[in-house]
VOMI-668279 format. One record per residue: residue in three letters; y, x negated, z negated of N, C-alpha, C in turn. Coordinates in steps of 0.2 Angstrom, whole numbers, padded with zeros to 4 digits, always signed. Example, Ala and Ser with C-alpha at 12.3 -4.5 7.8 and 13.67 -1.06 7.14 Angstrom:
BEGIN
Ala-0028-0066-0039-0022-0062-0039-0016-0066-0039/Ser-0011-0064-0035-0005-0068-0036+0000-0064-0039/
***
This chain:
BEGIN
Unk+0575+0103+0105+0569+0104+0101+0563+0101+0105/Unk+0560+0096+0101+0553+0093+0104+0548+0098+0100/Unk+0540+0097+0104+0536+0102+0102+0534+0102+0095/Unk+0533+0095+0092+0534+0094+0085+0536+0099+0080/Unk+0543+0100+0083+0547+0105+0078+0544+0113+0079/Unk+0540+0115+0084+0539+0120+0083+0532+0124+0079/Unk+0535+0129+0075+0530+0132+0069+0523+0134+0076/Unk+0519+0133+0074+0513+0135+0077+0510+0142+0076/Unk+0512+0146+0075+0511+0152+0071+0512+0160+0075/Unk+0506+0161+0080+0508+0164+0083+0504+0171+0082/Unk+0507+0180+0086+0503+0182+0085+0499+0187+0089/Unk+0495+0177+0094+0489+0180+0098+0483+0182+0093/Unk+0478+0182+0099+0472+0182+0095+0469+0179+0095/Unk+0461+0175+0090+0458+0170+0091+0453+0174+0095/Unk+0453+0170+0102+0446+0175+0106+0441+0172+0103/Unk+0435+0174+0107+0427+0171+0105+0425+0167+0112/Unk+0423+0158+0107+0422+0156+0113+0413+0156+0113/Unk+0411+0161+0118+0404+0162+0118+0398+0156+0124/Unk+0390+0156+0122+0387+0152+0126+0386+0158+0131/Unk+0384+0156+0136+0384+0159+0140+0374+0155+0144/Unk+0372+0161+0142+0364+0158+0144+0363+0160+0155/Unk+0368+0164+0157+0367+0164+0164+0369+0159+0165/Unk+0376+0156+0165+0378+0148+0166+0374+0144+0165/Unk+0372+0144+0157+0368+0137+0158+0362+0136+0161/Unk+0358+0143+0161+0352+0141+0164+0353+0139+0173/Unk+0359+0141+0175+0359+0139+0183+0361+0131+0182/Unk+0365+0130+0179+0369+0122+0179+0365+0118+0176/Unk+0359+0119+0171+0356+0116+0167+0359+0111+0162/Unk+0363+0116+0159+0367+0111+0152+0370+0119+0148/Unk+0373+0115+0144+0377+0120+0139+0383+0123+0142/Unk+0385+0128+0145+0390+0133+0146+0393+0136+0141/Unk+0401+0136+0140+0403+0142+0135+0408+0143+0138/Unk+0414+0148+0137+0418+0153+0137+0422+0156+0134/Unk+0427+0152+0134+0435+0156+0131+0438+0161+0134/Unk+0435+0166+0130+0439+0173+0133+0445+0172+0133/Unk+0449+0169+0136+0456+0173+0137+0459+0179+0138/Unk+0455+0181+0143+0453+0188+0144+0453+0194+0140/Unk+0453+0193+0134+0455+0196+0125+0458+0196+0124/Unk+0465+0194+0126+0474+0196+0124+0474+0201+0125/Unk+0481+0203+0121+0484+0208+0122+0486+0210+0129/Unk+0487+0205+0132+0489+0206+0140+0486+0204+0143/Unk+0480+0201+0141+0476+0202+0146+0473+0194+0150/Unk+0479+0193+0148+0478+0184+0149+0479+0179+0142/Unk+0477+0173+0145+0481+0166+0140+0488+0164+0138/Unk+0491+0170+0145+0500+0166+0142+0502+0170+0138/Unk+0498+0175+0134+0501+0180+0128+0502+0175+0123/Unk+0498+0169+0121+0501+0163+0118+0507+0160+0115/Unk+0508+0157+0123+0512+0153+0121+0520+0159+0122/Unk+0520+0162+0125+0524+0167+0126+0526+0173+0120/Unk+0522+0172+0115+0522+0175+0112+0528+0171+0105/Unk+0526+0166+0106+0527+0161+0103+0533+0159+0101/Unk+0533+0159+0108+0542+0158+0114+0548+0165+0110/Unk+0543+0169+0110+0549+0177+0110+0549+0176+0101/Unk+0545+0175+0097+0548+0177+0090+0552+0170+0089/Unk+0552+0164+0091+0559+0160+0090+0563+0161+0094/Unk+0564+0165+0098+0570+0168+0101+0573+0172+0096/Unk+0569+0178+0094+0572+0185+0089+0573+0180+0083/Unk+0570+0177+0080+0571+0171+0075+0580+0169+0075/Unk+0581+0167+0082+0586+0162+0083+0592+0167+0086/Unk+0592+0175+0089+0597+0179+0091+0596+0185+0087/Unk+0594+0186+0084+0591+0193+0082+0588+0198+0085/Unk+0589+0205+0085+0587+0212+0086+0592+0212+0095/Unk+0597+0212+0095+0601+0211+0101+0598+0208+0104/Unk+0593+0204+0105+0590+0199+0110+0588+0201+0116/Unk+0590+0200+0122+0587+0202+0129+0583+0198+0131/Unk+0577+0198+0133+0571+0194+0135+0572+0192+0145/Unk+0573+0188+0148+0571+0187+0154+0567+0184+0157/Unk+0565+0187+0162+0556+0181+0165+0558+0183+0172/Unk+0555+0180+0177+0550+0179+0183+0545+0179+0181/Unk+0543+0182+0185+0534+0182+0187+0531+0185+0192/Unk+0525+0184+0193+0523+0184+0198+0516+0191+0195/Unk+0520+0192+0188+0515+0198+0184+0510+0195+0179/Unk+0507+0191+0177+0505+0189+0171+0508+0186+0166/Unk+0515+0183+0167+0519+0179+0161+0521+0186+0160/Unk+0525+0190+0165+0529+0197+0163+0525+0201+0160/Unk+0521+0203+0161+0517+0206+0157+0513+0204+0149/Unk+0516+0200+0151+0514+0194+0141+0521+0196+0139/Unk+0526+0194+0142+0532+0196+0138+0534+0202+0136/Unk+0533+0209+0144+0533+0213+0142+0530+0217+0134/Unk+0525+0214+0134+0519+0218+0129+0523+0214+0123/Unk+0523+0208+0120+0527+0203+0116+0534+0208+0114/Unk+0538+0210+0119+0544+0213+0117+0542+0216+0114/Unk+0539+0222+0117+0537+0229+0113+0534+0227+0105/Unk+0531+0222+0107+0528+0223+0098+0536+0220+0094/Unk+0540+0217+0097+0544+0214+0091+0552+0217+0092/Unk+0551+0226+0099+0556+0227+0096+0560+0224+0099/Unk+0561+0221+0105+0568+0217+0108+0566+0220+0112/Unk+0573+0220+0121+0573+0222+0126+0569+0217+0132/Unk+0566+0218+0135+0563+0217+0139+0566+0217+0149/Unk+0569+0213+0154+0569+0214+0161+0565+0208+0164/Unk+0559+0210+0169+0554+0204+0172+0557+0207+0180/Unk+0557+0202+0182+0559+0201+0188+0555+0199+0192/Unk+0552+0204+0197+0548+0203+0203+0547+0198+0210/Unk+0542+0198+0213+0545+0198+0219+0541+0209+0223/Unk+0546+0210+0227+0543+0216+0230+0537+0217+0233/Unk+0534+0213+0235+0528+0211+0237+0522+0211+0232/Unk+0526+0212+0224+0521+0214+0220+0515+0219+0221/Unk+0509+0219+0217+0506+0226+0216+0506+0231+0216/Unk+0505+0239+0216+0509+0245+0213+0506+0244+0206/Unk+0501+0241+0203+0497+0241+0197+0499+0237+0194/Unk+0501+0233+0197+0505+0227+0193+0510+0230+0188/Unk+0516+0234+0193+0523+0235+0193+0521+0241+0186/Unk+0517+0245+0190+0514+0250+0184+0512+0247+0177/Unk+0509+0245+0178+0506+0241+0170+0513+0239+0166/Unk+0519+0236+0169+0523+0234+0167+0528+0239+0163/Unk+0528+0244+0168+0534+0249+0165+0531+0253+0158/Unk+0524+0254+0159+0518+0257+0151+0520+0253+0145/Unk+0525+0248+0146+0529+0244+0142+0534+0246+0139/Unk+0538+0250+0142+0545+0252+0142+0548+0247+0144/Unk+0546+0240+0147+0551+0238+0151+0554+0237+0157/Unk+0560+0235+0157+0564+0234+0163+0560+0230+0170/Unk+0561+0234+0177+0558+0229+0180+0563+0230+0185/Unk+0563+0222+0190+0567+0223+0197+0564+0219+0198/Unk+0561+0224+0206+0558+0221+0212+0565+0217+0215/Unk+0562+0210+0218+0569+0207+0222+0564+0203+0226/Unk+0566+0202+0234+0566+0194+0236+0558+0196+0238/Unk+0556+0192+0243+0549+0190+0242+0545+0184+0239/Unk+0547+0181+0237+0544+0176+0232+0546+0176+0226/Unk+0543+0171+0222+0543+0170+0216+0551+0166+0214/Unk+0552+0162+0218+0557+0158+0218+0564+0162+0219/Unk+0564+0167+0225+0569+0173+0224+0569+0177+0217/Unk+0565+0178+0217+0566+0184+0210+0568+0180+0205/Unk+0567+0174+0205+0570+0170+0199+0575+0164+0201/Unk+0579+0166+0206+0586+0167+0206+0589+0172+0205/Unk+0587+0177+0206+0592+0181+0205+0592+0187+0196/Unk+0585+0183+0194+0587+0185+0188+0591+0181+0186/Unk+0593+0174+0184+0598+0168+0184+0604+0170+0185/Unk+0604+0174+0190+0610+0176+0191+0613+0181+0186/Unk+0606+0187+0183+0608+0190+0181+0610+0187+0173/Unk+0606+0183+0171+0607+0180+0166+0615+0178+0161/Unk+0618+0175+0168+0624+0173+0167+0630+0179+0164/Unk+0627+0186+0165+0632+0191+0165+0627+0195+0158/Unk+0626+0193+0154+0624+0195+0150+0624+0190+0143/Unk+0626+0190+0138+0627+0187+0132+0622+0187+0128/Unk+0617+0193+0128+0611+0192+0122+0606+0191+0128/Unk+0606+0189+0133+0600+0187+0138+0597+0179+0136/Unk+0591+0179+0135+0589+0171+0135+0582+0172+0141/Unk+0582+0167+0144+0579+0167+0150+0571+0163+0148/Unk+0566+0168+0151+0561+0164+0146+0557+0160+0154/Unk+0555+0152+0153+0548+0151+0159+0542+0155+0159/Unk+0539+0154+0164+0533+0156+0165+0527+0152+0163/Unk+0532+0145+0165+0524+0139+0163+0528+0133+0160/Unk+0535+0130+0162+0538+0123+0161+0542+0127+0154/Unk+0540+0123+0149+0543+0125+0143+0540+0123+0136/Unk+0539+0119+0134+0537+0116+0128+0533+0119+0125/Unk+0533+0125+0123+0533+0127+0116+0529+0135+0118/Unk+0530+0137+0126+0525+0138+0129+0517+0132+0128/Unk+0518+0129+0129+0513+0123+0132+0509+0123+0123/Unk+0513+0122+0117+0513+0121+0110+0509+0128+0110/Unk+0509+0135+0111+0507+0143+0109+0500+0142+0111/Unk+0499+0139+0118+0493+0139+0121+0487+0133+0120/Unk+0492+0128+0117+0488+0123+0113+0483+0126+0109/Unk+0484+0131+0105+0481+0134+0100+0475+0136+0102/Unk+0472+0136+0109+0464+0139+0110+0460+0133+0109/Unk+0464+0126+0110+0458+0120+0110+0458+0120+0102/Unk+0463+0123+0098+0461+0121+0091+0457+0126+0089/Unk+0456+0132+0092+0451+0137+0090+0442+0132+0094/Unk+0444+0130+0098+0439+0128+0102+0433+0123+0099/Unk+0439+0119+0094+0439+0116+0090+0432+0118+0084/Unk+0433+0123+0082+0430+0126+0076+0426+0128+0078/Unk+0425+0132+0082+0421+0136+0085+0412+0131+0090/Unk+0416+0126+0092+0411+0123+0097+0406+0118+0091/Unk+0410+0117+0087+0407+0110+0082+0405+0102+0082/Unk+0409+0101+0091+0408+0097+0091+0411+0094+0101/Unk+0412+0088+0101+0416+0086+0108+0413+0089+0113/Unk+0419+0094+0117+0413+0094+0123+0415+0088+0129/Unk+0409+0090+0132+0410+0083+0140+0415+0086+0145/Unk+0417+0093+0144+0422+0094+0151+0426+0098+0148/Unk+0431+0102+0150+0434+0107+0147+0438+0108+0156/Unk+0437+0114+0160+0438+0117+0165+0442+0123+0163/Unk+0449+0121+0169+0452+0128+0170+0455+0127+0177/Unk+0458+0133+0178+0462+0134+0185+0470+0130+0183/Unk+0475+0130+0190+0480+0126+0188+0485+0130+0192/Unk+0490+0131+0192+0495+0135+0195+0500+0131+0195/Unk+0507+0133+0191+0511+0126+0189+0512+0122+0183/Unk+0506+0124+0179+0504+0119+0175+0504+0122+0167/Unk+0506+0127+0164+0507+0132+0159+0501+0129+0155/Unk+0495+0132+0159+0488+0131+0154+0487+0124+0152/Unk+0486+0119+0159+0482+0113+0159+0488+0110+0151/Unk+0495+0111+0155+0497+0108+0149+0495+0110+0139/Unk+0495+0115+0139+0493+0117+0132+0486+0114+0132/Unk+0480+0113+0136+0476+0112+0135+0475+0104+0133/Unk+0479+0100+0137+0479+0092+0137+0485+0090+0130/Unk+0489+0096+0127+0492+0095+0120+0486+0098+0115/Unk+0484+0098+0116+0478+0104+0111+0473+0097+0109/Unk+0472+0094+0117+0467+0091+0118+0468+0083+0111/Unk+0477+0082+0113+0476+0078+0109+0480+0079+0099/Unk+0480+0086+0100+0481+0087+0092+0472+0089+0089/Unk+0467+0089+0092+0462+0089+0090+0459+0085+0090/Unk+0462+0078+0092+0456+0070+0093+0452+0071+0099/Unk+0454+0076+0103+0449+0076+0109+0452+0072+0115/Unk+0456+0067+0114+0459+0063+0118+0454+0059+0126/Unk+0448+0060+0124+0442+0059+0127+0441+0062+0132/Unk+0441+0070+0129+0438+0074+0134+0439+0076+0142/Unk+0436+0076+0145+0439+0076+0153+0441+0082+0153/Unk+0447+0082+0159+0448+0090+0161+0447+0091+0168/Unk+0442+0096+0169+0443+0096+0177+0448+0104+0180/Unk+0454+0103+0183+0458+0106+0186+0459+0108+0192/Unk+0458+0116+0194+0454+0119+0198+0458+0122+0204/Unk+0458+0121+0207+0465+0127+0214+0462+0128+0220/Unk+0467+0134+0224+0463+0135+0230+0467+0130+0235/Unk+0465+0129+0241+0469+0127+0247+0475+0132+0247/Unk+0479+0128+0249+0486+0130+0249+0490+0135+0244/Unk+0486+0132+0237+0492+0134+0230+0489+0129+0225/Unk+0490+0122+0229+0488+0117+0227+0493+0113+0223/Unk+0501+0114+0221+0505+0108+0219+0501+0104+0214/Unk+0498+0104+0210+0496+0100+0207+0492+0094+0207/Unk+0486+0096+0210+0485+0093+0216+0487+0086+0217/Unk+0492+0090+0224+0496+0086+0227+0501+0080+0223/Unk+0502+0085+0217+0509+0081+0213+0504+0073+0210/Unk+0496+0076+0206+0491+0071+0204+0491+0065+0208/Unk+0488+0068+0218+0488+0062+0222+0494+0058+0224/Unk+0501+0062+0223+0504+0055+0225+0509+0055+0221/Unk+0505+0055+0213+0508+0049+0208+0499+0045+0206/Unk+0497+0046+0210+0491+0039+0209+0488+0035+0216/Unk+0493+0036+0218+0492+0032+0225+0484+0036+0227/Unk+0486+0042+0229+0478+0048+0231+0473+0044+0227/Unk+0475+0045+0222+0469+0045+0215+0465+0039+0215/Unk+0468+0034+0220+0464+0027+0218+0468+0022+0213/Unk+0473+0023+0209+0474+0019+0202+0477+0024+0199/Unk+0477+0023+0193+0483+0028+0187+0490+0024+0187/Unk+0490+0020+0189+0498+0018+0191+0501+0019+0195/Unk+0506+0022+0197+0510+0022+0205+0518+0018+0203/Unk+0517+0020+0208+0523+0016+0212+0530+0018+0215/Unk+0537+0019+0212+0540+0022+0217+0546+0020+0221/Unk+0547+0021+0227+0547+0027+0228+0540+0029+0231/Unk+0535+0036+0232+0532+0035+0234+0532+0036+0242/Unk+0526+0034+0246+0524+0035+0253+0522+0044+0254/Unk+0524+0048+0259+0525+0053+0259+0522+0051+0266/Unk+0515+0058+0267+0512+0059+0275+0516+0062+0277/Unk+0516+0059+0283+0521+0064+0287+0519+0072+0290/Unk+0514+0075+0288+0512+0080+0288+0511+0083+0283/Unk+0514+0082+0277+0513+0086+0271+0514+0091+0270/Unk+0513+0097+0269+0514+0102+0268+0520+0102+0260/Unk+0525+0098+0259+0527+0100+0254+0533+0093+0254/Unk+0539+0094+0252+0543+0089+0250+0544+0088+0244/Unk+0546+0080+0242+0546+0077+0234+0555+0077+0231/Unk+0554+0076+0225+0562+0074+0222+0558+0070+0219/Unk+0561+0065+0215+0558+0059+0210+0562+0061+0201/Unk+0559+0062+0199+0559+0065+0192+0560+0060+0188/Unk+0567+0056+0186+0567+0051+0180+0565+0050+0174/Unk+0567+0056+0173+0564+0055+0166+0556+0056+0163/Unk+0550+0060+0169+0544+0055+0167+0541+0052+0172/Unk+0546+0048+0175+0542+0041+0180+0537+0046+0185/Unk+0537+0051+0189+0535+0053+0195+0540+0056+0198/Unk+0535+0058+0204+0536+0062+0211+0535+0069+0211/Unk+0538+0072+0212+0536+0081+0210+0537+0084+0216/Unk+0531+0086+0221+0530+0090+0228+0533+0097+0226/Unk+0536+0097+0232+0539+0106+0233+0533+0108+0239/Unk+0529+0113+0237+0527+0117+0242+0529+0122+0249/Unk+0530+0118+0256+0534+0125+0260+0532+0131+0259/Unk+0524+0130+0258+0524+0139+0258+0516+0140+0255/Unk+0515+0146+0251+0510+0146+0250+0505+0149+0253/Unk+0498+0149+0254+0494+0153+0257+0488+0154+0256/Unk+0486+0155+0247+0480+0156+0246+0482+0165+0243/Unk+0475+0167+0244+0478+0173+0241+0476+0174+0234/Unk+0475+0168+0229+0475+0168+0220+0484+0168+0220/Unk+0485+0172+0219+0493+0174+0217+0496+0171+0213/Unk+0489+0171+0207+0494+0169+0200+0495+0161+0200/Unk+0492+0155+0204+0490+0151+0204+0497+0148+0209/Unk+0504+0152+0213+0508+0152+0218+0512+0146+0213/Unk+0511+0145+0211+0520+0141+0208+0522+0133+0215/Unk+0526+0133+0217+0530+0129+0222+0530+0123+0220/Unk+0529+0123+0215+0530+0115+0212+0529+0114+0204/Unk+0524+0110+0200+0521+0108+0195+0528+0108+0188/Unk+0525+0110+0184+0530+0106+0178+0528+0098+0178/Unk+0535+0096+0181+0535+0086+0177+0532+0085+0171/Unk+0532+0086+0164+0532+0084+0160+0524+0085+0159/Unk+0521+0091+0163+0513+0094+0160+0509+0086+0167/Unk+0512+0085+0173+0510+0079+0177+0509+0074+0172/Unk+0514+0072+0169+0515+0067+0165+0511+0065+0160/Unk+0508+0071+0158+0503+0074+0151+0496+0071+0156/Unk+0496+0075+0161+0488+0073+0163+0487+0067+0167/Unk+0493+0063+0169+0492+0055+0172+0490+0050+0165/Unk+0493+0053+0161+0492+0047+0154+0485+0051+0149/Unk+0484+0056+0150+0476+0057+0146+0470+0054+0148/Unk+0468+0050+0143+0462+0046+0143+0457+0049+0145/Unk+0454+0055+0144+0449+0056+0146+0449+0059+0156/Unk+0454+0059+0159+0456+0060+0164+0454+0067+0166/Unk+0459+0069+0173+0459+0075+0173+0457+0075+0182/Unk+0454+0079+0182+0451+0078+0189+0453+0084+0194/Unk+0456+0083+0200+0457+0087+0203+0454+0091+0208/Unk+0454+0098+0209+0446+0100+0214+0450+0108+0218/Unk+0451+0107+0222+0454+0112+0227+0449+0116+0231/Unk+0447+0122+0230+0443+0126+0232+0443+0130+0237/Unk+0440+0134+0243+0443+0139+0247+0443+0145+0242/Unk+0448+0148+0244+0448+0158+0241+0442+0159+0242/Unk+0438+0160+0247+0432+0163+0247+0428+0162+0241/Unk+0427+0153+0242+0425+0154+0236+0425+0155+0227/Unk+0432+0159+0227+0433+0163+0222+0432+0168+0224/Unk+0432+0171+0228+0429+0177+0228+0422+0180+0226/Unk+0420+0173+0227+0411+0174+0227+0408+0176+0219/Unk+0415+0170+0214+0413+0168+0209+0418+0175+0206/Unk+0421+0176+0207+0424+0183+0202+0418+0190+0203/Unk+0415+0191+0212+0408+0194+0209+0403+0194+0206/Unk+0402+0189+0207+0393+0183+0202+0396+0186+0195/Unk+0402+0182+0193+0403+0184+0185+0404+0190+0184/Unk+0405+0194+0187+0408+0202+0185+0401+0205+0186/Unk+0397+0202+0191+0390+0205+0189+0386+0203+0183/Unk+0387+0197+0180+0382+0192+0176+0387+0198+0169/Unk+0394+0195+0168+0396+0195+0162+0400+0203+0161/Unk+0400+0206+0167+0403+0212+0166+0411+0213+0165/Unk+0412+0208+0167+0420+0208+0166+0425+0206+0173/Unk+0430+0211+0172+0433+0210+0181+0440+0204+0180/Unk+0437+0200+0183+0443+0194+0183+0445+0192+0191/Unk+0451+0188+0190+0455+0190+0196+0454+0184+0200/Unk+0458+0183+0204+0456+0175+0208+0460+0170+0205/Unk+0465+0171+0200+0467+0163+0197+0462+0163+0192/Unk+0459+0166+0192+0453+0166+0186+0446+0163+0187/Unk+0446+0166+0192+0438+0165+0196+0436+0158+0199/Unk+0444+0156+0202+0444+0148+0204+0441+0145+0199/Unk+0443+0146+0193+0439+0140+0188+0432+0140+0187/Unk+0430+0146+0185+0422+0148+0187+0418+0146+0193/Unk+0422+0146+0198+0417+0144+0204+0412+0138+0204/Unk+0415+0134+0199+0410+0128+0197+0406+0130+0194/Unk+0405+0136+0191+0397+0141+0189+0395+0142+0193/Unk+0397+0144+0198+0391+0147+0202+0391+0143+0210/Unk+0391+0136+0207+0387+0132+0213+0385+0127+0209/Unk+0378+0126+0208+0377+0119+0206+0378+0114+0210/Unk+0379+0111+0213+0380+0106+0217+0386+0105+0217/Unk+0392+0110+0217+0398+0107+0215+0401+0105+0209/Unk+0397+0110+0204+0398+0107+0197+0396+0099+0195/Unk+0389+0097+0197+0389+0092+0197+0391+0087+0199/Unk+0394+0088+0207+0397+0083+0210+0405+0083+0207/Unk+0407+0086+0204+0413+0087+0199+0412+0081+0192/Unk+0409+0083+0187+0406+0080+0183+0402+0073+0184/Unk+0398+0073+0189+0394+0067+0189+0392+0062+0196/Unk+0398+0064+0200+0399+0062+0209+0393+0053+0207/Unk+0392+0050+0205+0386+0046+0206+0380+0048+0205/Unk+0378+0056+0202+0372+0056+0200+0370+0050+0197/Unk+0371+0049+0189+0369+0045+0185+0365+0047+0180/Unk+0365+0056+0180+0363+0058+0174+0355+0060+0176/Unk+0351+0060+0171+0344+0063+0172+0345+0070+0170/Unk+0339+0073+0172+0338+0080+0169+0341+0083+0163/Unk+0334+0079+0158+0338+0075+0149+0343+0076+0150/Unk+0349+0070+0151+0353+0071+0150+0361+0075+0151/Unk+0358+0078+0155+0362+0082+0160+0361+0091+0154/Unk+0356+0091+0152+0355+0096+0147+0357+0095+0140/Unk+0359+0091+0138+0363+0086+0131+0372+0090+0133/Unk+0373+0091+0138+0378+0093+0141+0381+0101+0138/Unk+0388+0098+0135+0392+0103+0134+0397+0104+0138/Unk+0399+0111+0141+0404+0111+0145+0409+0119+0142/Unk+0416+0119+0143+0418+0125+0142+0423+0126+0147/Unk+0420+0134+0150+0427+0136+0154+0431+0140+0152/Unk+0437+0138+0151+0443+0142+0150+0442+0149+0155/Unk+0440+0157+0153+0441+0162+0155+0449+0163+0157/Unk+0452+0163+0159+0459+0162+0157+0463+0171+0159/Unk+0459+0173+0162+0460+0180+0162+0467+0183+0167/Unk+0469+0187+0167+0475+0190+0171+0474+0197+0175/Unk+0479+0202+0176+0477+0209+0179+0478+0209+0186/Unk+0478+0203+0190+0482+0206+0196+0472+0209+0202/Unk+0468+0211+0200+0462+0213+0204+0460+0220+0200/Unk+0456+0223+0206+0454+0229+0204+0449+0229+0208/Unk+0443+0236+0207+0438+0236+0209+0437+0235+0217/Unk+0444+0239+0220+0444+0240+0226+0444+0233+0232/Unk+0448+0228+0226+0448+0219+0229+0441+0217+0229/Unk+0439+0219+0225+0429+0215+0223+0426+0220+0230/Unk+0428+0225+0230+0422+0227+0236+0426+0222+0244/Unk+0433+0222+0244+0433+0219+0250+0433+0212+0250/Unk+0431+0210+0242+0429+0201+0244+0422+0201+0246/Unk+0416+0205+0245+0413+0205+0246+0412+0206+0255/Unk+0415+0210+0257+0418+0211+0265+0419+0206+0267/Unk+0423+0202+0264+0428+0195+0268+0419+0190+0266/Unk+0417+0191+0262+0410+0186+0262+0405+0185+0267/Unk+0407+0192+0268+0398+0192+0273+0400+0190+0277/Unk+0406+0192+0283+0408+0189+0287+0410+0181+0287/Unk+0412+0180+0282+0413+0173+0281+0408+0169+0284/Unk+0400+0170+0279+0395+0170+0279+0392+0167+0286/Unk+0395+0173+0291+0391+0171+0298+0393+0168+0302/Unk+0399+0164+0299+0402+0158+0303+0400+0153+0299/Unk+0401+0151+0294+0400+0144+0292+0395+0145+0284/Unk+0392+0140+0283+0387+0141+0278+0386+0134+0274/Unk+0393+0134+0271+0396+0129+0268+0403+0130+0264/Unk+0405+0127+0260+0409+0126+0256+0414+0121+0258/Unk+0421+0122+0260+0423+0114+0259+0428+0113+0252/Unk+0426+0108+0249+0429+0106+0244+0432+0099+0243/Unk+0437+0098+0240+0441+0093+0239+0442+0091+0231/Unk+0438+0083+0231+0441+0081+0222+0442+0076+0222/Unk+0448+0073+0219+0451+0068+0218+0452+0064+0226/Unk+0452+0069+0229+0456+0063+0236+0449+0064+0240/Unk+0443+0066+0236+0439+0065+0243+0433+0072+0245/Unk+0433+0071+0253+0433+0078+0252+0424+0080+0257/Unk+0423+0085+0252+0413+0086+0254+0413+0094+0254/Unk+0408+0095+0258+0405+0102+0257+0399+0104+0255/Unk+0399+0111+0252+0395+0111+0248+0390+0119+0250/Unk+0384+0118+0249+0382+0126+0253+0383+0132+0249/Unk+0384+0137+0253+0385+0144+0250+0379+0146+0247/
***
């Protein structure tokens, strides 16, 4: 099945994509905001995930057992998903999960098994479980077509709602679920133009990584293979034939944005953002500085978002890295720079609670009195920025 074939017809919700006047007036341009955050689960992957499970019931019936990893956002999309349509439901943990997490998932009535400490372990061994059961179909998290088709759907509300091209469209990137629905969206709406900047922390970077070495570290859109591997990489490649790159495996993760952990990119959503015209720009953040920005907006907007949330936001709340993002020559005037539409994908998720916001702001001050800077990394080249 190519994306093509699948009915678009799903039953998220069209959030509100809102101006945002604290944004704009600190950035000085137009800011808005796609609540993701307004799902049923609480995130964007109720979409495409939604989408996923009624052509499953479609294609197996009522007897349908549902299976995921997760790392709690996809599971808790499916979770909520089963229940409204009536099929069975098992997500597969790592132990290491949240107790809030685990909890939110069982308020389901579905099935849950803690396994493994990683993401990677629990989705072996659901795999395995997979095999010993007939009505089980095993759902992705993020690599899966029709996934990518479900979540398409916010650029085409974005579409209607904005009235007109914006200049950026910004989210966070994990192993690619969003960017990819965003860069098909981008092009079932003629926004083939649009830039996208793609946002992660230090070390829950694969995409990143996967970007620079298929562009030879971002200095052409062609590479080359096989590619040249530093010898100190934090990650080994396989070479993916069928869409002409290199796909980094991560030894290990170490940022603490949880939901953004994926080991390694979906090939296909790579392949989407090397050939998109309007290009996608890569910007690797510290945790702190999501931390900063999940406060700022929870004070400004009044809403608690988590840190694979907040990474994309952080470009609100530093002028100087939004625009060294956007316009690394300063070429824009003031004027112009106000002429400017931008939209950040809210993208939502439950893994934070009150108690994490009071010890980011602990982990802050102290930060604070060591170093009085930002380091950031975009497209290969790497600045800092003040706190």
């Amino acid at each position: 099945m190519t994306i093509e074939d699948v009915p678009c017809s799903g039953i998220w919700l069209k959030t509100p994509l809102i101006y945002s006047n604290h944004i704009s007036d600190r950035l000085g341009c137009s800011a808005y905001l796609k609540l993701e955050n307004l799902q049923p689960s609480q995130s964007f992957k109720y979409r495409g995930i939604s989408l996923r499970l009624q052509e499953c019931k479609a294609q197996h019936g009522p007897t349908l057992h549902v299976l995921i990893a997760s790392s709690g956002n996809a599971g808790l999309a499916a979770a909520v998903v089963a229940r409204k349509l009536g099929v069975r439901c098992t997500v597969y943990l790592p132990v290491v999960v949240a107790k809030d997490t685990y909890d939110m998932l069982r308020k389901q009535d579905t099935n849950v098994v803690l396994v493994g400490q990683t993401y990677s372990e629990a989705l072996k061994a659901m795999c395995e479980a997979a095999r010993g059961d007939p009505n089980a179909v095993v759902l992705s998290s993020y690599d899966d077509p029709v996934l990518w088709k479900g979540h398409s759907s916010m650029v085409e509300e974005m579409k209607s709602q904005l009235l007109q091209q914006p200049d950026a469209i910004l989210c966070s990137v994990g192993g690619g679920g969003m960017i990819g629905g965003i860069l098909l969206g981008c092009q079932t709406v003629s926004w083939d133009n649009v830039p996208i900047v793609a946002l992660e922390t230090h070390g829950s970077n694969c995409f990143y990584h996967a970007n620079s070495l298929n562009t030879c570290g971002f200095s052409s859109r062609t590479q080359s293979l096989p590619v040249k591997i530093p010898p100190d990489a934090p990650y080994t490649v396989e070479t993916n034939e069928e869409h002409k790159i290199v796909v980094p495996y991560m030894h290990a993760l170490t940022s603490r944005a949880a939901s953004l952990g994926a080991t390694s990119p979906a090939p296909a959503v790579v392949r989407m953002a090397l050939d998109h015209a309007g290009g996608v720009k890569c910007v690797c953040i510290p945790d702190e500085l999501a931390m900063f920005a999940a406060r700022e907006f929870g004070d400004e907007h009044k809403f608690l978002i988590e840190l694979a949330c907040s990474t994309t936001m952080s470009a609100a709340y530093n002028c100087e890295l939004f625009w060294r993002i956007l316009d690394p020559a300063s070429e824009f005037s003031a004027e112009e720079k106000q002429k400017k539409a931008v939209i950040f994908v809210v993208c939502g998720g439950v893994k934070v609670t009150f108690d994490e916001l009071m010890e980011y702001s602990q982990i802050l001050d102290e930060a604070e009195k060591v170093e009085q800077e930002w380091q950031i990394v975009c497209n290969g080249t790497e600045f800092r920025v003040p706190k």
